[in-house]
C-alpha positions as CSV (number, residue, x, y, z in Angstrom):
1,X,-150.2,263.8,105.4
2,X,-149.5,265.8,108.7
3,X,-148.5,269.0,110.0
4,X,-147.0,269.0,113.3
5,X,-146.3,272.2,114.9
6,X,-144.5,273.0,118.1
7,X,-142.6,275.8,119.8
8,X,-145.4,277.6,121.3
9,X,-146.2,279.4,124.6
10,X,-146.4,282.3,126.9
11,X,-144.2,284.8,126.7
12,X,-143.7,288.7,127.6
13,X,-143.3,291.1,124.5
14,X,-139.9,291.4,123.4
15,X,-138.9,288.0,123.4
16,X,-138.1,285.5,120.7
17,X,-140.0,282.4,120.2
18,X,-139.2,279.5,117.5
19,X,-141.6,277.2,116.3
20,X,-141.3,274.2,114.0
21,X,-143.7,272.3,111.5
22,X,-142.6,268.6,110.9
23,X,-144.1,267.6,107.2
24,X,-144.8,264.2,107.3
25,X,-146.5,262.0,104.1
26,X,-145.0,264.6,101.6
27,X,-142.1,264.9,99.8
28,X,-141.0,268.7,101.1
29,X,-139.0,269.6,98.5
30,X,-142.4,269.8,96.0
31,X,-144.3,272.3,97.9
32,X,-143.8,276.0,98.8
33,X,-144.6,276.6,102.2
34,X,-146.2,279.4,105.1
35,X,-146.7,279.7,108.3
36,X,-150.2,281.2,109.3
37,X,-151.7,282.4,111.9
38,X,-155.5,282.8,113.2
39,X,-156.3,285.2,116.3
40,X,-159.1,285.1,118.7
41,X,-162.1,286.5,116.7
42,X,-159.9,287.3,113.3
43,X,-159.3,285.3,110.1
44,X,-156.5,283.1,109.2
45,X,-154.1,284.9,107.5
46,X,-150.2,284.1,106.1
47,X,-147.5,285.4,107.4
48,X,-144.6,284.1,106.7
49,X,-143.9,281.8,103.3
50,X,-141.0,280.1,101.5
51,X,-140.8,278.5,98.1
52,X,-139.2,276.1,96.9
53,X,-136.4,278.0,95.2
54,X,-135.8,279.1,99.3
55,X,-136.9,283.1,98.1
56,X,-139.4,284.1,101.3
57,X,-141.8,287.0,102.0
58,X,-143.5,288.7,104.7
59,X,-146.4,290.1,105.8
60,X,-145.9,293.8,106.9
61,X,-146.7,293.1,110.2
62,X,-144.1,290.6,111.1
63,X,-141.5,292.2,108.5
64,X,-138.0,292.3,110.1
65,X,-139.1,290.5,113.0
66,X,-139.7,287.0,111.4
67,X,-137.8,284.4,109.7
68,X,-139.2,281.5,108.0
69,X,-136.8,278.6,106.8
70,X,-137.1,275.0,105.8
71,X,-134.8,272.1,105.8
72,X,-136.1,269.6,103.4
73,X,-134.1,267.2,104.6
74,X,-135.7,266.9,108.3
75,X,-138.9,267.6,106.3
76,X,-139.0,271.1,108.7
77,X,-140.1,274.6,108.9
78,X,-139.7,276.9,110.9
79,X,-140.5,280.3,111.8
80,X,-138.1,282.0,114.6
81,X,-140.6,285.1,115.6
82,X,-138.0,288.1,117.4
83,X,-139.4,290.9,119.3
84,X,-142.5,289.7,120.0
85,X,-145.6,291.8,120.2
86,X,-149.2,291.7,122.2
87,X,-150.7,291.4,118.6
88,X,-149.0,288.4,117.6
89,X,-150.7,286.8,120.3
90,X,-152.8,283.6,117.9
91,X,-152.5,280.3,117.3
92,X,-149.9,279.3,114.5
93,X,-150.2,276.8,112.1
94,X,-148.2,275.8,108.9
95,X,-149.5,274.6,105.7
96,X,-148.5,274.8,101.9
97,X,-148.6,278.6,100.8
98,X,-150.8,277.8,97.5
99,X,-154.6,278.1,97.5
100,X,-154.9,273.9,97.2
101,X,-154.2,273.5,101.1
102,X,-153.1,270.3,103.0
103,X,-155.3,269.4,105.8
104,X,-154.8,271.5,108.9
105,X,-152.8,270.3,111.7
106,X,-153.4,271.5,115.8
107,X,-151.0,274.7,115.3
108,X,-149.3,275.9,118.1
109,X,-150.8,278.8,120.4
110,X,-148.5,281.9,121.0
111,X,-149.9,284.1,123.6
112,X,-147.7,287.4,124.1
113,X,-148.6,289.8,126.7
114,X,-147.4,293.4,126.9
């Protein structure tokens, strides 16, 4: 199984960034999904996940500003992040949203500055 995420960089605050998790070694379909995120110092926390059924949900933070999808087909998801902010500045990672967790991929670092 792998986790392949991409779409990171450097940006200014108020951009929009999308990043993308290929799923590889799984059949997609099976598995509600989430995007995390860890910051420098902080714990690894979910922001973003989609189940199966499609039906997402947010974390406050990233409410109204994030949208997480999937195509099961490409075995993708993806997490387009709009107005970015300084404090969404960590590295991003997907995995399944359920406490049995796939092995970790690399993520992909999103550095935001103000």
């Amino acid at each position: 199984v792998q986790l392949q995420a991409s779409g990171g960089g450097f940006v200014q605050a108020g951009v929009s960034l999308r990043l993308s998790c290929v799923v590889s070694g799984i059949n997609l379909n099976n598995y509600d999904m989430g995007w995390y995120r860890q910051a420098p110092g902080k714990q690894r926390e979910l922001v973003a996940g989609i189940s199966r059924d499609g039906s997402t949900n947010y974390a406050d933070s990233v409410k109204d500003r994030f949208t997480i999808s999937r195509d099961n087909a490409k075995k993708t998801v993806n997490l387009q992040m709009n107005r970015l902010k300084p404090e969404d500045t960590a590295v991003y990672y997907c995995n399944r949203k359920s406490i049995v967790k796939l092995l970790w991929g690399q993520g992909t670092l999103v550095t935001v500055s103000s």
